[in-house]
N, C-alpha and C positions, 0 to 999 in steps of 0.2 A: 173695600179696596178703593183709594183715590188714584186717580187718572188724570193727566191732564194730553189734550190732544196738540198734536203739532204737523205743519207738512212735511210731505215725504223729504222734500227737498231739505228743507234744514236736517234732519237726522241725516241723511245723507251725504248733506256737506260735513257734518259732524265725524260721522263715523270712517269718509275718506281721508281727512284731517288725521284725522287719531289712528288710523291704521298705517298712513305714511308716518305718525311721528315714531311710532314702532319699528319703522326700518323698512316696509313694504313700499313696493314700487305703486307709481300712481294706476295701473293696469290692475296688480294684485290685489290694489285695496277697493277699488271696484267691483271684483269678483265677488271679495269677501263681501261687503257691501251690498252688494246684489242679493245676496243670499240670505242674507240678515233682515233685509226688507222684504225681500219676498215673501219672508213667514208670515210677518207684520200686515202685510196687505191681502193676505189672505186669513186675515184674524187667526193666526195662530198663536198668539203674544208669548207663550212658553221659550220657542226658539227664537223670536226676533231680538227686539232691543233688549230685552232681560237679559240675553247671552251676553249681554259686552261685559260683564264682572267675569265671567268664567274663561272669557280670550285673553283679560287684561291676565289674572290668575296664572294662568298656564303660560305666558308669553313670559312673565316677571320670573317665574318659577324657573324657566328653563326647558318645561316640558315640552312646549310647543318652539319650535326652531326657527326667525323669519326668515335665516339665510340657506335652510335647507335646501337643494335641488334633489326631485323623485327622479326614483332610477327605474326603467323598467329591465326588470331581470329575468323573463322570461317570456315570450310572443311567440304566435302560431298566426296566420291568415284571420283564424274567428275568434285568438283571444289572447291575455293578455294578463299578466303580474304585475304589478307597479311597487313597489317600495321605497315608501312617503320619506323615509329618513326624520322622521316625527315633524315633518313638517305644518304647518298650519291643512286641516281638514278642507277647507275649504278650496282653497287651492289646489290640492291633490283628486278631490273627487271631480270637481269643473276640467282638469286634464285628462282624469279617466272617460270619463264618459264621452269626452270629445275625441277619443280614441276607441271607445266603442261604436260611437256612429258613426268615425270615419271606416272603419272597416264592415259594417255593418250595410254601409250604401256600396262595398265593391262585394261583400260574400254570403249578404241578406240577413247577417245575421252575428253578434261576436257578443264575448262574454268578456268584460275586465276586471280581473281583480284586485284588491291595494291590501296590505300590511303595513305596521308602522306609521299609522297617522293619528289625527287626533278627531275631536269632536267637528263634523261637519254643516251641521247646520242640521234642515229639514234635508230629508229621505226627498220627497218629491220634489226638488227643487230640479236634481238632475235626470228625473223621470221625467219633466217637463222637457227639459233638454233637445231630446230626444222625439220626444213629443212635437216641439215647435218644428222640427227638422221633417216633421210627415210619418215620424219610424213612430214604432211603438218602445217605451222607454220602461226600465225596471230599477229600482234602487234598493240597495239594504247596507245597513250599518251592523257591528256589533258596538257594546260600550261596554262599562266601567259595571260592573253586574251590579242589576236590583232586582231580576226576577228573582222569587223564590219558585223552586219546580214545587208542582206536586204534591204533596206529602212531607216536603222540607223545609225546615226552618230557617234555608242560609240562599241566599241571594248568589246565584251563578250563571246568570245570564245576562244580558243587557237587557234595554228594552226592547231594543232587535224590531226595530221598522221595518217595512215591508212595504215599497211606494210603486204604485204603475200608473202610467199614464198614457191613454189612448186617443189619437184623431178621430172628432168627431164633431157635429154642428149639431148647436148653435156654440158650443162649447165643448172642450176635450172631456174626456170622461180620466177623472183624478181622484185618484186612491191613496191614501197617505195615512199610517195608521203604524201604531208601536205595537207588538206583541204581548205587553202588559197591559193592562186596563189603564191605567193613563200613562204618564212619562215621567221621569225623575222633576221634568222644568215645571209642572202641573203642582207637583207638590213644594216645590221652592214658590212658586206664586201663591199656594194656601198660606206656607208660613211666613210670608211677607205681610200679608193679611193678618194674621193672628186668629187663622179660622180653621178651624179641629176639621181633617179631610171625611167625609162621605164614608160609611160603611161600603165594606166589599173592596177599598184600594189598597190597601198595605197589612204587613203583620208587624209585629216586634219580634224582638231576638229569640224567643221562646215560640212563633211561628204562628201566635197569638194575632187576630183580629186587632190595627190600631189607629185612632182617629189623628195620633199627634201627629204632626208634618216634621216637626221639629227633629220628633228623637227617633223618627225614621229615615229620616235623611244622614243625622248624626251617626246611625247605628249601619248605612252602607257606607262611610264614608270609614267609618274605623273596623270593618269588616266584623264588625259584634254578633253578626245573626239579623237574620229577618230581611224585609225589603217590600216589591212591590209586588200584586199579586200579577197572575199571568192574566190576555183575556179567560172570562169562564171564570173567574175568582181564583178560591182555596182548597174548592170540593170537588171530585171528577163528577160529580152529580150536575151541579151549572156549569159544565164544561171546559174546567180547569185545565186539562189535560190536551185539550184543543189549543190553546194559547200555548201552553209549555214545549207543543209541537211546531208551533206556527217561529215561537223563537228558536226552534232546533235548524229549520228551514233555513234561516236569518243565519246563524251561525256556518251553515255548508257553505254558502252561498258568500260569505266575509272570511272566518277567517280560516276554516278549512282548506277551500281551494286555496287560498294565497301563503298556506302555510305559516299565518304568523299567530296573533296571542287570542284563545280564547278567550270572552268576557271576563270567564273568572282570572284570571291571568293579567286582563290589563290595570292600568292604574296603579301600579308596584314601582317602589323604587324610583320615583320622581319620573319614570317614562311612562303616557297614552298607551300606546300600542294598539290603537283603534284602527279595524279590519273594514276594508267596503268592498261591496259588489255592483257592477253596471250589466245590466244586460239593454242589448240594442237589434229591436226586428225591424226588419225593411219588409213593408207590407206583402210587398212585390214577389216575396217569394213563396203568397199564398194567392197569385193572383191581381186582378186588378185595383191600386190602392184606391181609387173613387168609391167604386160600388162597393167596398169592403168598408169603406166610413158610412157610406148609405146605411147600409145593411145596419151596421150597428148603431148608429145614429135613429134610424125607426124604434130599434127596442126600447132603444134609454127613452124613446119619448112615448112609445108604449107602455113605460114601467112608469112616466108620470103622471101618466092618465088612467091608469089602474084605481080601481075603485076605492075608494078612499074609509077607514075605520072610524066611527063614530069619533064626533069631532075633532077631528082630523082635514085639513083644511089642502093640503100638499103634501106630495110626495117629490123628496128630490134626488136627484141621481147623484152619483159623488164626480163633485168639483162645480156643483151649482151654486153650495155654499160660499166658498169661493171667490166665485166669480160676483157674487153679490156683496160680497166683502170688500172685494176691489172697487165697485162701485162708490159704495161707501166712503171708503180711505180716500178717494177721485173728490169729494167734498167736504165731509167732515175731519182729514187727517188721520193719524196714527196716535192708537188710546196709550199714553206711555207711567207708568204706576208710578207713586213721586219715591218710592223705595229704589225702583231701578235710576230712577233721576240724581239722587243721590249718590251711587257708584258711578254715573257718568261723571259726575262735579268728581268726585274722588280719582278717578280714571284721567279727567284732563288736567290735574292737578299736578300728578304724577308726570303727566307728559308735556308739561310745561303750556296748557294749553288754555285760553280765554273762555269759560265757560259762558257768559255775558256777551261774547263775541257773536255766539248761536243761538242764547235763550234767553236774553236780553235777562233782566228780573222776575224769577220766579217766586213763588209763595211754596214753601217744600212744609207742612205738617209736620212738626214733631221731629225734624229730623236732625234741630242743633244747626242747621241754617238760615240764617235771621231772611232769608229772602232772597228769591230768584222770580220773575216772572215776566213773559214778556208780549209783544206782541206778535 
């Protein structure tokens, strides 16, 4: 896979450009933006800039609505409905969760739900949220189903993340992880590459073991059978049936309580109908938040210094990775594939926008453009 690096700031100015040429206000498209980077800089490259073909997609389509306003249609003191009206995901989860930790800092504690939105980004972006605030932060999506459960050969769940995020020093402790062994964007980055996926991640329509990225992806997309495996694989022996539970979790938590469209349900009919959940604790209601970061803040560096397996050089806690990613991105930039670079030039094209303007002349491989590359 070819990559070439950029700063955050160019993709930034890029991707606020291109979200206001879409209709979004200069605020919204920051949001969005924020969110998209964020993955980015926490080396997730699945959900960052690879996502802008699937926002331009959905947006063109109809799916995703700029001008939607979320309605909340039902609220108690600790929780809360929201219905996105298929608005952009991004938007709708950044309002939910700012409504779960405003109620969260007067009642210790609230739960938000959403229906009818679309694809959000990362799960932990709004566990972060929450996070930054001193609370303890929880997120979860449902999608477009790729799990296969089980025993089954057809894809009925989403990937169904599962994100939390805890105050704590030298750094929060962040957990962000899909309920399938990888993510739908993992396998869109294989077949960009042209590289046969990893035993143990997907089946074919027959529920079969399969390496192609291609005609897995093909085969959730036209609902043929097959998909991703849950964690634990395809056998309840490696602990299949843990992940198949882990997305059952995902599903209560999205679109149960909010009453809108299971996995298998969304992506019909040119509408998303992608379900989220926020939960928000205020430390406070277990005591004091200081020594309660202490307290946890010893273990995770108790669990560092934990003796270490034959060459084995560290142990790291989740959100170390992370944070060393950011590092990184803080001098070397953001690794962007020249595949996705390509649907950007095709993305500002559409939107009447100066690719050159951002990325001065680049060199794109194989891709029918004589050259972009810049400084």
């Amino acid at each position: 896979m070819s990559h070439l690096y950029f700063k955050v700031d160019v993709l930034e100015q890029f991707c606020r450009d291109a979200f206001q040429r879409f209709g979004f206000s200069e605020k919204e498209s920051k949001i969005i933006t924020d969110v998209l980077l964020t993955s980015d800089r926490y080396g997730i490259e699945s959900h960052g800039m690879q996502r802008l073909s699937r926002y331009h997609k959905g947006i063109e389509s109809g799916m995703i609505k700029v001008d939607a306003v979320s309605e909340v249609i039902f609220e108690t003191p600790v929780s809360a409905v929201i219905d996105g009206h298929d608005g952009m995901g991004q938007l709708i989860g950044y309002q939910a969760m700012k409504k779960a930790i405003d109620k969260a800092k007067k009642s210790g504690m609230a739960i938000v739900t959403v229906r009818n939105s679309n694809h959000y980004g990362i799960a932990g972006y709004y566990a972060r949220m929450a996070c930054d605030k001193g609370l303890i932060g929880l997120s979860f999506t449902n999608s477009e189903a790729i799990m296969v459960p089980t025993n089954a050969k057809q894809a009925m769940l989403g990937s169904n993340p599962i994100a939390i995020a805890v105050p704590a020093e030298p750094y929060p402790f962040f957990f962000d992880a899909s309920t399938t062994v990888v993510t739908r964007g993992k396998l869109e980055m294989y077949r960009k590459a042209e590289k046969p996926l990893p035993d143990g991640w997907a089946l074919d329509q027959d529920g079969n073991p399969s390496n192609d990225a291609d005609q897995v992806l093909r085969n959730i997309v036209s609902r043929a059978g097959g998909g991703i495996m849950p964690l634990g694989e395809n056998e309840e022996i490696s602990g299949s049936h843990k992940g198949y539970g882990y997305g059952m979790i995902c599903e209560l938590f999205t679109s149960i309580l909010s009453q809108g469209l299971t996995s298998n349900h969304t992506h019909t009919g040119g509408k998303g109908g992608t379900c989220h959940g926020f939960i928000a604790i205020d430390p406070r209601a277990f005591g004091e938040p200081e020594k309660i970061s202490q307290h946890f803040s010893a273990f995770l560096q108790e669990l560092r210094e934990a003796p270490k397996a034959d060459g084995r050089e560290r142990i790291f806690t989740h959100g170390e990775k992370e944070a060393l990613a950011m590092e990184r991105v803080e001098t070397e930039g953001i690794a962007v594939d020249q595949k996705t670079l390509v649907e950007m030039k095709q993305m500002s094209e559409y939107l009447g926008m100066d690719f050159s303007q951002y990325f001065g002349r680049l060199f794109l491989e194989d891709t029918g453009y004589e050259s972009i590359y810049s400084g």
